[in-house]
matplotlib code that plots the C-alpha trace (Angstrom):
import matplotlib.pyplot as plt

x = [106.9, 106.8, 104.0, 104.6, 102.4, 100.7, 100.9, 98.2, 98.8, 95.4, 94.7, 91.2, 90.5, 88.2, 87.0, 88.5, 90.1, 87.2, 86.6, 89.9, 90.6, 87.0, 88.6, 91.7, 90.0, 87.5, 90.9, 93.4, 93.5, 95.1, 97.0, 96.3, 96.8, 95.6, 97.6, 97.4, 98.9, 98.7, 95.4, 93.7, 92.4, 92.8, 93.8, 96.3, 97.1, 99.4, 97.0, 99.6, 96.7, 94.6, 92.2, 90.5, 86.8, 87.0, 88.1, 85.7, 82.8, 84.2, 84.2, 80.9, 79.9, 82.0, 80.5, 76.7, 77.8, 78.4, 75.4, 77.4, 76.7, 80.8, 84.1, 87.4, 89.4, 92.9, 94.7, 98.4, 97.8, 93.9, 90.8, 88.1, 84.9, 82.9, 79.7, 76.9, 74.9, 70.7]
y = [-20.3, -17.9, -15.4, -11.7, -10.1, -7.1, -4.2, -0.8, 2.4, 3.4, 7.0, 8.0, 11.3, 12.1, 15.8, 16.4, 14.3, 12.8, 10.8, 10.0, 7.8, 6.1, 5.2, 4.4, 2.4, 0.0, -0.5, -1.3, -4.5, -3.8, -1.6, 1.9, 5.1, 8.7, 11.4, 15.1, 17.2, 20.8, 20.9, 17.7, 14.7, 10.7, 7.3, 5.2, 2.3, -0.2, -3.4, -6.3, -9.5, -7.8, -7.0, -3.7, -4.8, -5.2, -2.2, -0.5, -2.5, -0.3, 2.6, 1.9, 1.0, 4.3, 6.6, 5.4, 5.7, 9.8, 9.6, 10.5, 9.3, 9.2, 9.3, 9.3, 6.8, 6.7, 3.6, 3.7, 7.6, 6.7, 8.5, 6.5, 7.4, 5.0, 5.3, 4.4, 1.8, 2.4]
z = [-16.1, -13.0, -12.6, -11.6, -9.2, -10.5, -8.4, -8.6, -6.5, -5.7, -4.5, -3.5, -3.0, 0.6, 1.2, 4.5, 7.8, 9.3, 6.3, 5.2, 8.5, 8.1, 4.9, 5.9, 8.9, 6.4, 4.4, 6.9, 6.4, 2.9, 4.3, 3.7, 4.7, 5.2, 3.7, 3.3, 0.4, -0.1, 2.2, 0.0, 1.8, 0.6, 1.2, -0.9, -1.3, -3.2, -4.5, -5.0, -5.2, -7.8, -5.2, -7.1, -7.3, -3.7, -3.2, -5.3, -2.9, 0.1, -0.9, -2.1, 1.0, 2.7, 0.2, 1.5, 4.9, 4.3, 2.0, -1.0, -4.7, -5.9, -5.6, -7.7, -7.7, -9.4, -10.7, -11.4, -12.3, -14.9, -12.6, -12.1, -10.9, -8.2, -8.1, -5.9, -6.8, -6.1]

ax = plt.figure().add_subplot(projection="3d")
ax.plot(x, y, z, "-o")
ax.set_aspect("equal")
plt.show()
């Protein structure tokens, strides 16, 4: 029996440049990078060790550094909204 790694692309949206490479900074050790399409701001990612909970915890931690309450996520194309915890 052989077991076949599960892989996510992760895309999370940042409102401009300045936050996308803090992002992409508290993340590089997964790997990710800033990008900018049509004028809109994020980080992605590919998640091949079913890391997403951990991922969720930084950007947690990102989004109470820029004193923000959420962000959307999206997983393998499904949004999901991250929220900060009180």
């Amino acid at each position: 029996m052989t077991t076949q790694a599960i892989e996510r692309r992760i895309h999370i949206a940042a409102p401009d440049a300045q936050t996308a490479f803090a992002l992409e900074r508290r993340l590089a050790y997964l790997h990710a990078g800033a990008v900018c399409v049509h004028g809109e701001w994020a980080v992605e990612l590919h998640d091949f060790a079913d890391q997403l909970e951990e991922i969720e915890a930084a950007v947690r931690h990102w989004l109470r550094d820029r004193h923000e309450d959420s962000a959307l996520i999206e997983v393998n194309g499904e949004t999901v909204e991250v929220e900060v915890v009180p």
